[in-house]
C-alpha positions in Angstrom: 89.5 -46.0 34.0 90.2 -45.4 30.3 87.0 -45.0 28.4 87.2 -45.6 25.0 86.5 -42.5 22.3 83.7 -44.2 20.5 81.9 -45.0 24.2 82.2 -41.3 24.9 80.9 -40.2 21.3 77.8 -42.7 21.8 77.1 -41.6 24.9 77.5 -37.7 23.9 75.1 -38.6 21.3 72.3 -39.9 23.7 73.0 -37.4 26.0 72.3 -34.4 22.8 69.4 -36.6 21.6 68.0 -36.6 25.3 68.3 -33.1 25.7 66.8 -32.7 22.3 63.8 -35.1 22.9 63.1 -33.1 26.4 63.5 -29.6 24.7 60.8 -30.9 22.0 58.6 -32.6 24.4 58.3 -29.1 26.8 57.8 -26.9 23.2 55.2 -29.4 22.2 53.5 -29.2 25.8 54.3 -25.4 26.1 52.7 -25.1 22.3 49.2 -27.1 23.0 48.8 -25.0 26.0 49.1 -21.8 24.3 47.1 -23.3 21.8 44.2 -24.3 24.2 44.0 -21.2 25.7 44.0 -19.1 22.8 40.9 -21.4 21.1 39.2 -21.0 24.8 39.4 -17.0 24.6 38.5 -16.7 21.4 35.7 -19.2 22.1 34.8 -16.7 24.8 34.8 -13.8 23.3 32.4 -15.3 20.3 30.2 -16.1 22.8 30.4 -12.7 24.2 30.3 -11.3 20.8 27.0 -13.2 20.8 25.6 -12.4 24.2 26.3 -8.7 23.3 24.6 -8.9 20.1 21.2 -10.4 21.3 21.3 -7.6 24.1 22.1 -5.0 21.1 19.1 -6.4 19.7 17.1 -6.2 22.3 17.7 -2.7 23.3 17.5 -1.9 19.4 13.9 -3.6 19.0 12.6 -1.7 22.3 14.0 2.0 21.4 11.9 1.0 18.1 9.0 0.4 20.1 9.1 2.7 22.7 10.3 5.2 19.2 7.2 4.2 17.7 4.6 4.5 20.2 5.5 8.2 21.0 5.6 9.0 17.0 2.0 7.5 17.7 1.2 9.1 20.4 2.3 12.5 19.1 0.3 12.0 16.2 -3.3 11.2 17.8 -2.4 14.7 19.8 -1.7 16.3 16.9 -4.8 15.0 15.2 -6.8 15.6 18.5 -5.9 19.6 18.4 -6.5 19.2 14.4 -10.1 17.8 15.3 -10.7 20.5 18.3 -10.3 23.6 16.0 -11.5 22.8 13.2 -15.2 21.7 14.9 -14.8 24.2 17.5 -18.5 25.4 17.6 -20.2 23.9 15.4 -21.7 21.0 17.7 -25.0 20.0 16.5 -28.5 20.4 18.7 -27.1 17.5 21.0 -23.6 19.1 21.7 -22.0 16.1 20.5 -18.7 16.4 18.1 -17.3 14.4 15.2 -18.0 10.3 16.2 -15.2 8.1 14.6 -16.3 6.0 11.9 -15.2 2.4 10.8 -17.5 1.9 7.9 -18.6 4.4 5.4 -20.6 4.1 2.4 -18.5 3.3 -1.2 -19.5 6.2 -2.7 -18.1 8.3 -0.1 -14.7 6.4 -0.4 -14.4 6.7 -3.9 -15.1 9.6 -4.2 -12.6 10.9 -1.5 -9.7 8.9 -3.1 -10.4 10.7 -6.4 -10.2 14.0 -4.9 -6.7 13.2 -2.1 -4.9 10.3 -3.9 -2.1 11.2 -2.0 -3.5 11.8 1.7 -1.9 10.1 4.5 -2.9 9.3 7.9 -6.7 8.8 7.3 -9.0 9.0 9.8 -12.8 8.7 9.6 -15.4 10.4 11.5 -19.6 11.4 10.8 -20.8 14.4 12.2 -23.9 16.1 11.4 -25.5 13.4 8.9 -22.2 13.9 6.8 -19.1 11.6 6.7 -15.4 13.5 7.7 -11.9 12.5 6.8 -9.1 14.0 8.6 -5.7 13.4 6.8 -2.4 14.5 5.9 -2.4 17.1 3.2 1.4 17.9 2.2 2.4 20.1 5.0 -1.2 20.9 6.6 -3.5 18.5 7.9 -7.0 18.7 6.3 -10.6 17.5 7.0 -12.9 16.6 3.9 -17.3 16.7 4.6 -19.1 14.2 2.2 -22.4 13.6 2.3 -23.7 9.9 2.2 -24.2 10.1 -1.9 -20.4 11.2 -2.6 -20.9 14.4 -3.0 -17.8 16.8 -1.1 -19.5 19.6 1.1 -16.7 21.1 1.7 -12.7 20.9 2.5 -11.2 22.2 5.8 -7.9 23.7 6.5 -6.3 25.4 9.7 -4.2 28.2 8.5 -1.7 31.0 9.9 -3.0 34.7 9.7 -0.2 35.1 7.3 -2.2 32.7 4.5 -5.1 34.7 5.3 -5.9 37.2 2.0 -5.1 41.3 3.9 -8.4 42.0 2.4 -10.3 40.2 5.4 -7.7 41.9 8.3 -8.4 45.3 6.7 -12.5 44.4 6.7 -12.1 42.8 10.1 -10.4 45.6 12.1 -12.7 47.9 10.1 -15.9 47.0 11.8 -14.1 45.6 14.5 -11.2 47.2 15.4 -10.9 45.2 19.0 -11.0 42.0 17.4 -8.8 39.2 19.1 -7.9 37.1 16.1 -7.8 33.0 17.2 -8.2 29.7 15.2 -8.5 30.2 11.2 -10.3 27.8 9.1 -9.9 28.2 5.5 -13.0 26.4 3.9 -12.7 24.9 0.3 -16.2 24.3 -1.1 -16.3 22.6 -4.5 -17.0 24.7 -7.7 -16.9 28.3 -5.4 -14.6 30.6 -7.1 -13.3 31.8 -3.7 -12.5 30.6 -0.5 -14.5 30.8 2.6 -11.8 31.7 6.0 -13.9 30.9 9.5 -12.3 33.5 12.4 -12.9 32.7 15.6 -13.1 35.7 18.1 -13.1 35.9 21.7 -15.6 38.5 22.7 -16.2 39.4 26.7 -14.5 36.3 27.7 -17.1 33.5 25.1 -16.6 33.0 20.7 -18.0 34.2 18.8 -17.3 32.7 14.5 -17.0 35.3 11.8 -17.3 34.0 7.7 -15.5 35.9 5.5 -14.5 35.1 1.2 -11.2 35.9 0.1 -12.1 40.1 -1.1 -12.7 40.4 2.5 -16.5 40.3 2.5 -18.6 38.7 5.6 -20.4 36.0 4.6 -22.9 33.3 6.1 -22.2 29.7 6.0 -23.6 26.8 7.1 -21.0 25.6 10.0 
């Protein structure tokens, strides 16, 4: 059977076309599936991107928290020890200590944020008819006496034996050369031209409190 040139070139045409039509019809298939998948993985890992976020977050807000709480709780210590030594024998006829205070009296507070605009960390107290505030003082922690009219008693800081004046180690290990040197208070008393350093002493096992100014002279004070 003869088959005429034209036949042949329209079926070669239909056959390309075909071919063509099939080629196009798997690369558009082939092409959305990619597609699909790829927008499913990314859609995936957004919401894995999201999941690990909110658990980032959560682990972030409760290292704050747990951070926090410790800064807190390593601050009442401190303040705690601050409180110990700087009251350490000086209890009044009941042989209670420093009871914290919520409320005191406006001219105490006034007057206490005139003298420390800059202390930190307040905390309130009365002990022994007077008002205390324990705060942060720059690099010391300090503890201010009012009495209920405004007026400052005194100013209490614990102190190194190095900011203690050599003129009270000479005194002290002059008259008492066995001396076991503990807790030093320096006391601050308004318009006194010198300090006032409280040395506590263990003595046969109990303290004993020694008052000494800055030239080294032993002095009596009041608590």
């Amino acid at each position: 059977m003869i088959i005429h040139p034209l036949r042949i070139q329209v079926l070669a045409f239909h056959w390309v076309t075909g071919f063509k039509n099939n080629n196009m019809k798997k690369f558009f298939l082939l092409s959305t599936g990619i597609i699909f998948s790829l927008t499913m993985i990314a859609q995936g890992n957004s919401d894995n991107g999201k999941g690990n976020d909110k658990s980032k977050n959560e682990k972030t807000a409760k290292q704050v928290n747990s951070e926090q709480k410790e800064k807190e709780a390593k601050e009442k210590k401190h303040q705690d020890e601050h409180n110990r030594k700087i009251w350490d024998g000086t209890s009044d006829n009941s042989g209670k200590g420093p009871m914290p205070s919520k409320n005191q009296p406006t001219k105490v507070r006034t007057a206490f944020q005139r003298d420390y605009p800059n202390a930190g960390n307040v905390s309130w107290s009365k002990y022994r008819g007077d008002w205390t505030a324990s705060f942060g003082n720059g690099l010391y922690r300090s503890t201010a006496v009012y009495h209920a009219n405004g007026e400052r008693r005194d100013t209490r800081t614990l102190v190194t034996r190095n900011e203690m004046p050599r003129n009270i180690f000479e005194s002290i290990y002059k008259s008492h050369p066995g001396l076991s040197l503990e807790d030093i208070i320096r006391i601050e008393v308004p318009n006194a031209a010198k300090d006032i350093f409280r040395i506590k002493n263990i003595l046969g096992g109990k303290p004993t409190y020694f008052y000494y100014n800055s030239d080294g002279q032993l002095v009596k004070y009041n608590y």
